[in-house]
N, C-alpha and C positions, 0 to 999 in steps of 0.2 A: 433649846436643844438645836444644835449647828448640825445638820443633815451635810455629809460628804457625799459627790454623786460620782461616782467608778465611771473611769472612761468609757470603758463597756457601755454605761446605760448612755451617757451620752451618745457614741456612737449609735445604738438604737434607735434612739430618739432621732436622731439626724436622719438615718436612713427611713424611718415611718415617713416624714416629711417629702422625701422623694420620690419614694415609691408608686403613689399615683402617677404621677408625669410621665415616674420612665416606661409602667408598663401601658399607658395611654398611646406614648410614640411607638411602642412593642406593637402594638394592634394595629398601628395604622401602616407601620410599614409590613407588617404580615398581611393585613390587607391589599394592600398594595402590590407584592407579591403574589396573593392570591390570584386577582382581578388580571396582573397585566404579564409576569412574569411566566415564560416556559425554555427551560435550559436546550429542552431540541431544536437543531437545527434542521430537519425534513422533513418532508409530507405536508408540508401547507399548503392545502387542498379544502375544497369544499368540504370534504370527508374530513379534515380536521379541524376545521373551525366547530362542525354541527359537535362532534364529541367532544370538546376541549368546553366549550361554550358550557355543555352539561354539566360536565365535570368540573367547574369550576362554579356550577352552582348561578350559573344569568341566566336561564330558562324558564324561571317561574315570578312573574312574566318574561317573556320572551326580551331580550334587551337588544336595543335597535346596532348599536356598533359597540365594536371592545377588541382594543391593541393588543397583542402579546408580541412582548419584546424579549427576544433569544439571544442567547449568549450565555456569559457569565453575571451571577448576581453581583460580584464584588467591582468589575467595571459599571454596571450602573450606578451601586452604590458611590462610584469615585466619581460621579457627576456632582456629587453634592458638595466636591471639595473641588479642590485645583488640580487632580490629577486626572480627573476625565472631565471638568466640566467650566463653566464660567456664567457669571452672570447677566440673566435675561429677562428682559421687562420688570415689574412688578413681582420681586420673591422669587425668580422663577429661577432654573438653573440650566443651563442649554448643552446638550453632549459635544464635547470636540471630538469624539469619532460615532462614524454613523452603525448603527445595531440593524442586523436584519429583525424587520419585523411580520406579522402576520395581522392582516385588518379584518375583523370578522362582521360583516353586514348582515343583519336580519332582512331575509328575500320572503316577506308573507305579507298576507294582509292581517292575520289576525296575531297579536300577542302572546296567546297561548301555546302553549307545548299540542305536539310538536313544534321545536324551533327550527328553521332552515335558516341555512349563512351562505354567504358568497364568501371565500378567502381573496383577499389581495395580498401578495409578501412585496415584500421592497427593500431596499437599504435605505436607509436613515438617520437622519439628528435627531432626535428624542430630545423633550421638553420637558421638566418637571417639576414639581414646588417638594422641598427637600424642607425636615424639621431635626434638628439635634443631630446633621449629618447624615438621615435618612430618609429615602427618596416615599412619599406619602401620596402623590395624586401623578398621574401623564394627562399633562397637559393638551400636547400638542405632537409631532412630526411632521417632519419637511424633507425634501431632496434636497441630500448636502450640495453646497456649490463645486464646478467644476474647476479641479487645479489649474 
């Protein structure tokens, strides 16, 4: 007996096969988002590193530094292409324009919550390792060069 298989099932079949990978990159660039991403532009201040830190869930243990890079998500997202970025070191992918950021340092001796932060904001070249066209770890920042 000769079994016909409907493009249908094929297609099915095809997309079961994908489907771990792509929601695997889904996770790591919502993480990624998570961890370093904040679309405001004011108040980087000690007072918002200590709440921002919480809120995004680095407090238990207290984590010693963590970047937030402001702006828009779609120009960071265009580092990992040729329209915001270019190729750096090993995988990496280097911004051609600089993002304000916020640097949030752990000022305590002990790990535990409460956590206190110093903020530093700056402008910047943001550094990243990009997978399937999304940005998944920050690497690095620098002070872009002067024109």
């Amino acid at each position: 007996m000769v079994m016909v298989l409907s493009p249908l099932f094929l297609v099915f079949m095809l997309d079961l096969g994908l489907t771990p990978q792509t929601l695997a990159q889904d996770d790591r660039y919502r993480e990624f988002l998570r961890k370093h991403y904040d679309p405001s532009s004011k108040g980087h201040d000690d007072r918002y590193c200590n709440t921002m830190m919480a809120r995004k869930h680095m407090t238990k243990p207290c984590k010693d530094t963590n970047t937030f890079v402001h702006g828009n998500s779609d120009n960071i997202r265009a580092i990992c292409d040729d329209r915001n970025g270019e190729p750096y070191g090993d995988g990496l992918r280097r911004s051609r324009s600089a993002f304000q950021i916020t640097t949030c340092r752990h000022i305590g001796g002990s790990p535990k919550s409460p956590c206190r932060y110093r903020a530093f904001s700056a402008n910047r070249i943001i550094v990243i390792r990009c997978e399937d066209g999304f940005p998944v770890h920050l690497e690095k920042t620098f002070i872009p060069p002067k024109p």
